[in-house]
N, C-alpha and C positions, 0 to 999 in steps of 0.2 A: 055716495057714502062708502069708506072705506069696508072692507072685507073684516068682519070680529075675527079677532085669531082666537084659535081653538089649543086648550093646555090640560093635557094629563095630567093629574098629581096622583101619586104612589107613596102609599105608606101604610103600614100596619096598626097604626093610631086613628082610630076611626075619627075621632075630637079633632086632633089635626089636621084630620084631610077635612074637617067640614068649615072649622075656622080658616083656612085657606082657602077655600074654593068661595064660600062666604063674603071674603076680601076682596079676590081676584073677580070678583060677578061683581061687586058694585063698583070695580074697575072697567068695563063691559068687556068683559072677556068670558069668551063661554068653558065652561068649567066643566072638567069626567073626572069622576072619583075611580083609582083602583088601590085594593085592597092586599094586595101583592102584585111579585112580579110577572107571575102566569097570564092571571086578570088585565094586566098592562099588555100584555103581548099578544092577545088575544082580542084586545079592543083598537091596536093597530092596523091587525089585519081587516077589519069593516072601513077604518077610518083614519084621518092622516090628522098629526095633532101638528102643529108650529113649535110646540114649546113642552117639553115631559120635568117635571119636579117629584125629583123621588129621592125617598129616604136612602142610604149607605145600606143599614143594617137589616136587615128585614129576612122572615123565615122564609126558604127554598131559595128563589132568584136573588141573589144581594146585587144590587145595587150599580156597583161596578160591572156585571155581568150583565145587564139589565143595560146600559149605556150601551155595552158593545153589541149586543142584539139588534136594540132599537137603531144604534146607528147603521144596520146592517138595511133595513130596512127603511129609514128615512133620513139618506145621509145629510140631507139639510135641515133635520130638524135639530129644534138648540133640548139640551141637557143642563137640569139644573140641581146640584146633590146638592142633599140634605144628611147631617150627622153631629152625633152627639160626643162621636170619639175622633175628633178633626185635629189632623195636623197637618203639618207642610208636606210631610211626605204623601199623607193619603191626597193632599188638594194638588199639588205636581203630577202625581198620577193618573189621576181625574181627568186633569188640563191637557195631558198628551193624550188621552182618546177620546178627547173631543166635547168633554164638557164645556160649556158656555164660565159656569164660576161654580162654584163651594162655596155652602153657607152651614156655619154650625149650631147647634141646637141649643140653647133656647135664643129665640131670635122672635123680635116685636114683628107686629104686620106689618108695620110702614118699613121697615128693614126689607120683607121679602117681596112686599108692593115695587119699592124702586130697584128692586135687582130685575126682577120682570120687565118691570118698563123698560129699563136700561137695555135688556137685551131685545128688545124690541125696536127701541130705535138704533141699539146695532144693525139688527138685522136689514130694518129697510135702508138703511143707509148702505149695508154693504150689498142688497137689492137694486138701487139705484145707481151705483157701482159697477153692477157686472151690466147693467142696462148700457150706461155709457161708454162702455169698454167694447159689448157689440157695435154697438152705432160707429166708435172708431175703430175696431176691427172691418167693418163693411165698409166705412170711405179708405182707407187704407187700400182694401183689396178692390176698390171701385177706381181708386187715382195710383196704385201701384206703387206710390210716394212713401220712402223708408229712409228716416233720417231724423237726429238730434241733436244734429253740428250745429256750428254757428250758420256758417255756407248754406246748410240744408235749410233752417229756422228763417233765415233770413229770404229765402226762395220761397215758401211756402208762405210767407205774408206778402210778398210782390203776388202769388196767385189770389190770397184771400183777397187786396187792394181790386185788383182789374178786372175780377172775375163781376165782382158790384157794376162794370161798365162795356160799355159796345165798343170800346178802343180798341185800333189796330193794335196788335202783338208783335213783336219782332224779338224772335227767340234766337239766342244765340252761344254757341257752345262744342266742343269738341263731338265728334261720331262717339255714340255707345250711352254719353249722359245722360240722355231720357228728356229731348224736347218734346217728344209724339207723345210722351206720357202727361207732360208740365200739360202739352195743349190740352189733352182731356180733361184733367182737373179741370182746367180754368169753364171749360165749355161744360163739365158735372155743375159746376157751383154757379152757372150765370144763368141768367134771366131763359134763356135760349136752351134750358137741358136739356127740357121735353120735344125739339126739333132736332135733326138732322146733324151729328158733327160725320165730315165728309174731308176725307186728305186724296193728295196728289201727291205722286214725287216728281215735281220736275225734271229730275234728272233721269227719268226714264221713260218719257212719254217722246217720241221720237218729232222732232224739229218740225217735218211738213203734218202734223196731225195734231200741233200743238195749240190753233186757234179754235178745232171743232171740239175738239176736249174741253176745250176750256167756255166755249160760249154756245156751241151746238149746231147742227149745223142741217141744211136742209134735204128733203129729195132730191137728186140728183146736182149738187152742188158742186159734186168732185168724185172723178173714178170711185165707185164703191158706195158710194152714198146712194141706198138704194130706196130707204126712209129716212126721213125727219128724226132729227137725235136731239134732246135735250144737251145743255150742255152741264157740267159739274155745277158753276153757277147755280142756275137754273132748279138743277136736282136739290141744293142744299137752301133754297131759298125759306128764308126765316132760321135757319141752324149756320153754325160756324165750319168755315174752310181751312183747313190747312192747307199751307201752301206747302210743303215741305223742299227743302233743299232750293231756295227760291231765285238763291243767284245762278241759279245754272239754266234759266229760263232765254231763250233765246234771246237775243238781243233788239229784233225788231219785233218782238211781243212785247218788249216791256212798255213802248208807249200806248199799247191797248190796251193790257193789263192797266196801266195808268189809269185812263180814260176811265174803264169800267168803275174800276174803287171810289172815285170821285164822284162821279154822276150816279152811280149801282144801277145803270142800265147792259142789258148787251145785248149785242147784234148778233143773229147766226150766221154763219158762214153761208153763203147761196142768197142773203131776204137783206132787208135793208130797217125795217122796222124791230124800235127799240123794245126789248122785255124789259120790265123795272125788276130788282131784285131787290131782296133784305138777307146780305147774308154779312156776317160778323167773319173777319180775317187775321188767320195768325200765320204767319212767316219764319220760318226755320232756315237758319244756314249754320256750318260750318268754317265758311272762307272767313277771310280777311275781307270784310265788303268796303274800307277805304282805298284797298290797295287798288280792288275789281273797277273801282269809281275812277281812280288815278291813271288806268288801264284804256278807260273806257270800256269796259265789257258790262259797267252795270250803271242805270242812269241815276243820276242824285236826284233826281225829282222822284222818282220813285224808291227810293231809301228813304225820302224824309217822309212820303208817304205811309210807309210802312212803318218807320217808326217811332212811332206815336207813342209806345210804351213799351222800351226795351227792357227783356230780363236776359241777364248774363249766366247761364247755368253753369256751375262750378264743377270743375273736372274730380272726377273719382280721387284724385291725387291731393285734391286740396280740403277733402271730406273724411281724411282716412280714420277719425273718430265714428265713422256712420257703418265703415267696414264691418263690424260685429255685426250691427242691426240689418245691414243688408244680406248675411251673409244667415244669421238666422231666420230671415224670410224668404229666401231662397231653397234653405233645407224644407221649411214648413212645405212649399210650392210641390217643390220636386218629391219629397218624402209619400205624398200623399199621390202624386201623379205616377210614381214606380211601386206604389203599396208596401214600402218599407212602415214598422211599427216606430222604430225609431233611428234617427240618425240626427249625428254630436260631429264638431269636429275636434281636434286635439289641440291642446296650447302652443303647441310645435308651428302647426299648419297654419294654425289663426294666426301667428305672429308673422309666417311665412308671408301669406295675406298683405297682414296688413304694411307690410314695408313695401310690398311690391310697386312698382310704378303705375302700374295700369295704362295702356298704351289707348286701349280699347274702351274702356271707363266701365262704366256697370253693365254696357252687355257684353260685354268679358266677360267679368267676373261672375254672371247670371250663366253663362254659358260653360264657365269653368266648375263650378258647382253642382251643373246638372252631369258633367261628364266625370267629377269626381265620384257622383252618388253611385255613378254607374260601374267605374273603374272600382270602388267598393265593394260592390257587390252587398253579403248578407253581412259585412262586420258592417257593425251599429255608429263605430266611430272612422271618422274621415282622418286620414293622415298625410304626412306629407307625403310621402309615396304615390298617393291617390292624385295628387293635386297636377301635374304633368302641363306643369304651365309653358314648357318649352314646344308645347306642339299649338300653341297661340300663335309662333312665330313663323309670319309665311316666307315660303323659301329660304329656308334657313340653310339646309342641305346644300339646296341649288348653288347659294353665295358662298356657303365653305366652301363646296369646288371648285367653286370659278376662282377664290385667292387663291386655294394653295397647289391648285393642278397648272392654270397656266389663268392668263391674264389676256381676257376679252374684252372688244370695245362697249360702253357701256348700253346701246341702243339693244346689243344683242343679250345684254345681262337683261333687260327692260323685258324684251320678249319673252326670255327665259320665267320670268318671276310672275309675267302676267299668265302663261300656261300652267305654271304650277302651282297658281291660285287657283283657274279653272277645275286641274285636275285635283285639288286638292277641295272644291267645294260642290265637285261631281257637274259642271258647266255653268252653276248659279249663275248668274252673272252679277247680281243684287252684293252677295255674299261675296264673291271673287272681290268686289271691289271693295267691300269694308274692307276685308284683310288685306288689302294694297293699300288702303290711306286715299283712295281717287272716288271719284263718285263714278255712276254707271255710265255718263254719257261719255266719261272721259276713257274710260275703259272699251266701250264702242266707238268709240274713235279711234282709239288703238290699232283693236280688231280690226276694220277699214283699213287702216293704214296696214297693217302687216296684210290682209289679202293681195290690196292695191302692189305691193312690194315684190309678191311671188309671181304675180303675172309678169 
């Protein structure tokens, strides 16, 4: 049974307030009489009304003064004036502090019966409103997904589609788009939420450690194996794996990898005896996976394994209607993470923004935001000044020197640009290699080779 809502009426007309209150009770609404505006303000303090009906005119408190009190006090309660000397200009007035409507005097019951109602099922409606507005405020900040485009609208229904099913995923899209993010969605909204989501990044789990990671492996299996190790499988069983960066998985793993997906058994490294697994698979790459096939470096049975339901995530470049929305969800993020009260950017900036190419895609532009908040400091608005998108570009320095000072063979330009990634991301290695355009293993193979080269 619904909640009665509870309505002040206010008026210095005793007969009126009884024939009102009279009305509104065999409406089932529960009904306080006050006699002025004191009595009104004084019956606030015990008790919270939904709805206050009071006269304009009235000796001490009028009326308008009387509104702006009460709303001080229950800024969600609605206001409803009453007056016998009503115009436009007094009902305009009213309506900018916050009265609900203005009704003038002399006025039939059923006149003030449906003005009540009315703002009543205002109310729960705009009730049910802010209800649904949190619930997509929380999947929002749960799937991190910020967008109105077509690109963006049309991704976000390929998740709401597969997320209904246990299909392999095969995500694929430029570095920085947000395929780690697409996979969480899909694993928030599927059968599988309340289990395990569990990622890898291929490209950084080093080549001889790549089958114990992956399927587990026994006591004394291999140097270091000192106990029995689950493998990621294993740990994620009943939840979803990401595989993240998947083409860069060795190449005599993939026909195990095969194996496992198909049968969802695996073997540990050291034992011979099959574990059964239930684990749901999403697949992330960057590459060109026809070329890698063409190559050989990636096997077609396991490309068509994986993809079973490809989404194409659309580059920052091809979203740039979503540039606003992501760019005000970023301020929300950061604003609140540096304890800033408020921060805006400028029409300048935002335009700067949005023309930009975005090399990097949104975690660029996620990372340019939090450094512009910072280069801000306490001004409230973000300006181009602030925005210092030229230090996105790695070795930039480096490359001017080398055109216009003297002209190096390119392998030494190569070293050059991968050290001054390092030094420029304090030795990440993760990080070095975004801002190179390479993934990690390509980047440790680098390394290798430049040691290999000094000896």
């Amino acid at each position: 049974m619904p909640d009665i809502k509870k309505i002040l009426v206010v008026d210095d007309d005793d007969d009126l307030r009884m024939i009102i209150k009279e009305s509104l009770e065999s409406e089932i609404y529960d009904v306080t009489e006050a006699e002025n505006g004191n009595v009104a303000l004084e019956l606030m303090e015990d008790q919270k009304f939904d709805l206050m009906i009071t006269d304009l005119m009235m000796p001490g408190i009028k009326g308008i003064d009387l509104l702006h009190k009460a709303k001080e006090i229950y800024p969600e309660m609605g206001v409803l004036l009453m007056s016998a000397y009503g115009t436009v200009e007094t009902a305009v007035d009213a309506m900018k502090r916050g009265a609900f409507d203005f009704i003038t005097k002399p006025f039939s019951i059923s006149h003030i019966e449906s003005r009540v109602n009315r703002f009543f099922e205002y109310s729960d409606l705009k009730q049910e409103n802010t209800i649904l507005r949190k619930q997509l405020s929380t999947q929002k900040i749960n799937h991190k997904l910020v967008g109105q485009s077509k690109a963006a609208l049309d991704l976000f229904a390929n998740i709401e589609i597969v997320s209904q099913s246990d299909a392999t995923v095969f995500l694929r899209g430029e570095s920085g788009t947000g395929k780690e993010l697409v996979a969480e969605a899909i694993h928030e909204q599927s059968e599988r939420s309340g289990k395990p989501f569990l990622k890898i990044n291929c490209a950084a789990v080093p080549e001889s450690l790549f089958e114990s990671t992956l399927f587990g492996h026994e006591k004394g299996a291999f140097s270091g194996a000192y106990k029995s190790q689950k493998g990621i499988f294993e740990e994620c069983d009943g939840g979803t794996l990401l595989l993240d960066e998947i083409s860069e998985i060795p190449y005599m793993m993939q026909a195990k990898l095969l194996r496992v997906l198909q049968e969802m058994r695996v073997i540990r490294v050291g034992n011979t005896m099959e574990i059964p697994v239930d684990v749901r698979i999403i697949a992330t790459t960057n590459k060109d996976v026809s070329e890698l096939i063409n190559t050989g470096k990636f096997r077609e049975d396991l490309f068509f394994r994986l993809n079973v339901f490809p989404i194409d995530i659309p580059s920052l470049r091809e979203r740039r209607d979503d540039i606003p929305f992501l760019i005000n969800h970023f301020l929300e993020l950061f604003k609140t993470k540096y304890k800033y009260d408020k921060k805006t950017i400028s029409s300048e900036a935002l335009q700067k923004l949005t023309d930009y190419d975005w090399p990097g895609n949104i975690r660029q532009l996620q990372h340019l935001i939090e450094r512009s908040i910072l280069f801000s400091a306490k001004v409230s608005e973000i300006d181009v000044q602030h925005l210092r998108i030229e230090q996105d570009i790695p070795g930039l320095k480096t490359i001017e020197k080398a055109i216009t000072d003297e002209v190096i063979p390119l392998a030494e330009m190569e070293k050059k640009l991968i050290y001054a990634a390092l030094k420029k991301t304090n030795d990440h290695r993760t990080q070095a290699a975004e801002l190179l355009g390479i993934t990690v293993r390509t980047l440790r193979n680098k390394l290798h080779q430049f040691e290999d080269e000094a000896e």
